[in-house]
N, C-alpha and C positions, 0 to 999 in steps of 0.2 A: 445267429443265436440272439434272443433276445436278453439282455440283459437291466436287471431291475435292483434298487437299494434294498438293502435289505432280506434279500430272498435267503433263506436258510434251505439248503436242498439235500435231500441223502434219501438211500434206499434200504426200506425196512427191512425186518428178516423173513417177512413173507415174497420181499424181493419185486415190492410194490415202491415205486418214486414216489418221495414225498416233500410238499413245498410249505414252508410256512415265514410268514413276514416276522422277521423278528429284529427292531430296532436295538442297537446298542444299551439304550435304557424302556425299559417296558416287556409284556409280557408276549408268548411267541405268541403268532393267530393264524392256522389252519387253512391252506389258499386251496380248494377244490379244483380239483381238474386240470390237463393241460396248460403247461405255461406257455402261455398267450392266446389261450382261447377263450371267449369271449366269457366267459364262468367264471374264470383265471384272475382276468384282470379286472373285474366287476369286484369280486372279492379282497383284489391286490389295491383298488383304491379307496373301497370301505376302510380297509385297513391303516392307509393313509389317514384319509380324513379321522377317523378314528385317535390317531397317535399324538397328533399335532390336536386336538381337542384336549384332551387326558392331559400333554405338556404342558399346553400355552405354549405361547410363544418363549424364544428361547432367551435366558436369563444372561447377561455377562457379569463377569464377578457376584458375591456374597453381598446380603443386604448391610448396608453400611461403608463398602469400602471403594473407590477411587474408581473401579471398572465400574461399579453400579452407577457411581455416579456420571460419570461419563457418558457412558449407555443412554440413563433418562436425559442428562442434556444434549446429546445430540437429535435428539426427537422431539425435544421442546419448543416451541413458538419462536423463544429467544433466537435459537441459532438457527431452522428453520427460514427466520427474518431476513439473517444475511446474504448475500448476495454469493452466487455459486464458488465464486472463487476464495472470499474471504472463508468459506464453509470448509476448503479444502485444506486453508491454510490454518485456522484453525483445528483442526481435527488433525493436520500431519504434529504441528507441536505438541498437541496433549497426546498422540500416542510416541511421540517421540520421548516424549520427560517420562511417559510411564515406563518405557522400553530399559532407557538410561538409568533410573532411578530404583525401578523396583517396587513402586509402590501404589499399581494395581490392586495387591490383594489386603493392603492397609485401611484402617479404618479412618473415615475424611474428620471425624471429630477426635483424633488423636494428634493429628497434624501442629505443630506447634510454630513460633515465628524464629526457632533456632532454626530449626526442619528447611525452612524456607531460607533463612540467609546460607543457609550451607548449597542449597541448591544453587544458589544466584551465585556463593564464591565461586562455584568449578567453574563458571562459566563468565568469569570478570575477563579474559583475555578476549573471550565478544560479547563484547557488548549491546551491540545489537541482539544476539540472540540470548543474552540475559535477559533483558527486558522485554520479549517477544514473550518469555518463561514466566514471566511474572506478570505480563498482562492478562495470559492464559488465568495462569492460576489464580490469578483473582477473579475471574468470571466464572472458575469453578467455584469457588468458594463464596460468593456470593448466592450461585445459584441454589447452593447448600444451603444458606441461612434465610433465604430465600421458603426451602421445601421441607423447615425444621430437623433439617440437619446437626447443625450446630448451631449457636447465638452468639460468637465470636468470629474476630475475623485475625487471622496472622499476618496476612498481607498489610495488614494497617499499618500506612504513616513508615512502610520500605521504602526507600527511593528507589526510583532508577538510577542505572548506571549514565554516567557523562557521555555521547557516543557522537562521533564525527557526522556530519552531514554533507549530503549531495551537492554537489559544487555545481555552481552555478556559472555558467559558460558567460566569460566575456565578449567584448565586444569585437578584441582581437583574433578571439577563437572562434568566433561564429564567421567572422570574415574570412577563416582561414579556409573554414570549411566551404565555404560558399565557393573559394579560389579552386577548391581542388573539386566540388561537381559541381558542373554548369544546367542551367534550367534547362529541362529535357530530360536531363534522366530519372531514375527513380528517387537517388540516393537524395537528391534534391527535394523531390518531390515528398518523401518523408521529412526529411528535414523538414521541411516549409510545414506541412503539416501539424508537427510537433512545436514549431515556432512559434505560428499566427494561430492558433487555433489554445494554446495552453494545455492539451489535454494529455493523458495519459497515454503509453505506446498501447493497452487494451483496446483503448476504444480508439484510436487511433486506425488501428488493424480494420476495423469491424465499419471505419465510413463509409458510404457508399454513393456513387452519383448521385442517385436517388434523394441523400440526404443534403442536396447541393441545389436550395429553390431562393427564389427572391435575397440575392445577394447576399446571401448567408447558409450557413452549415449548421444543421440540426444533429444533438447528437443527447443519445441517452446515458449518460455516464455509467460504465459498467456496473460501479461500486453503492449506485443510487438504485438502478433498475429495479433489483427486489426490494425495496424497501419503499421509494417515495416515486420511483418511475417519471421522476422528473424532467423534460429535456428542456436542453443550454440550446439559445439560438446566437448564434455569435455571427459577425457580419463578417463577411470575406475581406481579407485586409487586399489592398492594389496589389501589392507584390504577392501573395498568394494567387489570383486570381490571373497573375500572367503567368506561373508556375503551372498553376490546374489545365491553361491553356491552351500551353506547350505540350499537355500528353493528352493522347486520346481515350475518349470515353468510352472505354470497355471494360467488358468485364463485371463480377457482381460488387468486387471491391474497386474503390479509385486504387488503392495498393496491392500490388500482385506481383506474387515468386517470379522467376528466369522463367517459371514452367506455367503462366499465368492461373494460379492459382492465389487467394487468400493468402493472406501471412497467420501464422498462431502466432500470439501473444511473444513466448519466449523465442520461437524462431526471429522473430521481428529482433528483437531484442538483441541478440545473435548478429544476426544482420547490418545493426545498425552499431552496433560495437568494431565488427569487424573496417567499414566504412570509415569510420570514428580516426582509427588506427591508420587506414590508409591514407587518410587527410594530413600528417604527421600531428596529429592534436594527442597530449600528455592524458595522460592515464586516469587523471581525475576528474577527464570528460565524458560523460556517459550519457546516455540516451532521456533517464529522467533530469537532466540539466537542462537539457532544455525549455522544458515545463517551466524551470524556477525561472532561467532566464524570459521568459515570457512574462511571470510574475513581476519582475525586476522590472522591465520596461515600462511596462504598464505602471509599477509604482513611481520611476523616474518621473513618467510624464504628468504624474499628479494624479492618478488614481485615487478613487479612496479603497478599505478595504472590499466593500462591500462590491463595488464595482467591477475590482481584480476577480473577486469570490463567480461574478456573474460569465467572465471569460472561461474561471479555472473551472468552475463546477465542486470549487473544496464546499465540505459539509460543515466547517464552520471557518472561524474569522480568526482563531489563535496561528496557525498556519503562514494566511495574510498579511496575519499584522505584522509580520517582521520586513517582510519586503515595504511596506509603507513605512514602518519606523525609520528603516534604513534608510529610506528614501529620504524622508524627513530631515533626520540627519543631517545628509547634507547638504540638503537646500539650508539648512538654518546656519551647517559651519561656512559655507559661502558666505552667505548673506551676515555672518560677522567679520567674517574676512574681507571683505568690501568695504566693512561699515572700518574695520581696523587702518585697512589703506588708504581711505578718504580721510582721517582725521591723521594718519603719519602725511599725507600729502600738506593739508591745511597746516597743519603744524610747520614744517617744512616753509611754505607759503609766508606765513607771518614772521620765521625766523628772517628770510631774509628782506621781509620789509624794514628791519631792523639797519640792516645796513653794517649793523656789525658781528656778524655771523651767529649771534647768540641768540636766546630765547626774551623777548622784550618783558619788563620787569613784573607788567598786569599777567602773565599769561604764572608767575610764580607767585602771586601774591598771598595765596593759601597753600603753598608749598607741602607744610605738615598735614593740611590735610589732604589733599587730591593726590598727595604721592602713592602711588600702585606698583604691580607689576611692569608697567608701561615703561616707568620713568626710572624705576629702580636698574643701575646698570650703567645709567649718565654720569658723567664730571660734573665738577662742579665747579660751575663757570670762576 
């Protein structure tokens, strides 16, 4: 039996079958002849084409209000631009706050900045996905004033919420892990991956031999591709390259399931969590720490931003700069603590040139003035 949208079918009173196309919204239209003969369905797709002409294409929500808007920014160049998965994640949040909130069929220039702090309180216990809520909504709201929507913005001069960050794997915990999978297996072979190279578990998943030429590993960062299609040439570090060496070259990916297949992204993810756990490494070790630690090292060893930026593939240098500051840091709290221990030693040194255990009388001479921290705390001879 063939079956078609639309077909409205019944038998007259002359006890003749009768077929007519009649969509939910629109007028019925008369299909001659046999359904599915060749008259039938000549006529059943005029009628098509016909219905979707008459409609246009189909509208979500009322002009003015949050579906509309949505609707036109997901077709826009804007978001178009992003890269497939940031498209995903984007688009699950705004139908998510619309689902939760209600306010599809509201109008976007009613919207006010109470409206908005009310939305970000329900959701201060995550913070993270407060500010996902409020990053969203401001690219809605922008694109708005943007397409003479509104001329205001409510999102203006909101903070973010304060929200904890990915821990960054020490030196003890990457040894640990290292203790518990030895070069050869895969568990390793990710790891290392993720170590020497800085990148994300996405692209991560998607390397391949192929992208493994003249001492280095070419790679298109997921988050770049649609946008600037950039690739990072990063040099194979030694200990990667006895890691890569130890497994053989099959396969379309260097990394492949128990079932030699490709990893997806979150299976990956999955995978290397589970790994993580079995190394006995504490909970706040996760698969993108590695990344940072990678960042870490590289700022240790005197990186500069820009430098780390050319390993990690980040699209800007606020990110960077913290593993450099840090780094910073404390080469300079060293390097005053050295400076602090060479003048307690010298200090030290000419007290007992003295001979009589004390500070010799030039070294006090300006007493009131040179007195500090340093000396604050002494007797007084």
């Amino acid at each position: 039996m063939i079956r078609l949208k639309y077909i409205d079918r019944f038998t007259d009173r002359h006890g003749r079958e009768r077929c007519y196309y009649r969509p939910k919204r629109g007028a019925r239209i008369p299909l001659p002849g046999r359904p599915g003969s060749p008259e039938f369905m000549a006529a059943y797709e005029a009628a098509t084409r016909k219905q979707v002409v008459e409609r246009g294409p189909r509208q979500r929500g009322g002009p003015g209000t949050f579906d509309r808007l949505a609707q036109d920014y997901f077709c826009s160049p804007e978001f178009l631009r992003l890269a497939p998965s940031t498209q995903r994640t984007y688009r699950s949040v705004i139908e998510r706050l619309f689902l939760d909130e209600g306010i599809g069929h509201r109008l976007v220039r009613e919207m006010t900045r109470e409206h908005v702090r009310r939305i970000l309180a329900k959701r201060s216990a995550t913070p993270g996905a407060a500010n996902s809520v409020l990053q969203k909504l401001k690219v809605l709201i922008h694109f708005a004033i943007d397409n003479g929507w509104r001329k205001d913005d409510p999102t203006l001069r909101i903070k973010k919420f304060p929200k904890g960050e990915f821990h960054t794997w020490t030196e003890e915990e990457l040894a640990r892990f290292e203790r518990r999978w030895r070069v050869g297996t895969t568990e390793r072979l990710a790891y290392s991956l993720l170590l020497y190279t800085g990148q994300r578990r996405s692209d991560v998943v998607s390397m391949s031999w192929t992208d493994v030429k003249a001492g280095a590993i070419c790679v298109t960062p997921l988050k770049t591709k649609r946008t600037s299609g950039v690739k990072l040439w990063i040099p194979i570090h030694p200990i990667l390259k006895d890691v890569l060496q130890a497994c053989g070259e099959e396969g379309e990916t260097i990394l492949q399931t128990a079932f030699g297949r490709p990893f997806s992204s979150n299976g990956f993810g999955n995978y290397m969590a589970d790994k993580i756990s079995q190394a006995g490494l504490p909970d706040r070790c996760v698969t993108h720490g590695l990344r940072k630690a990678a960042a870490r090292r590289l700022a240790e060893a005197g990186c500069t931003a820009n430098e780390i930026a050319s390993i990690t593939g980040h699209a800007t240098l606020q990110e960077v700069s913290r593993y450099t500051k840090a780094a910073e840091q404390r080469s300079l709290a060293e390097a005053a603590m050295e400076r602090l221990l060479a003048r307690n030693s010298s200090m030290d040194s000419q007290t007992m040139d003295t001979g009589l255990g004390i500070p010799p009388k030039n070294l006090n001479s300006n007493r009131g003035v040179s007195e500090g921290w340093w000396s604050r705390g002494e007797s007084n001879p």
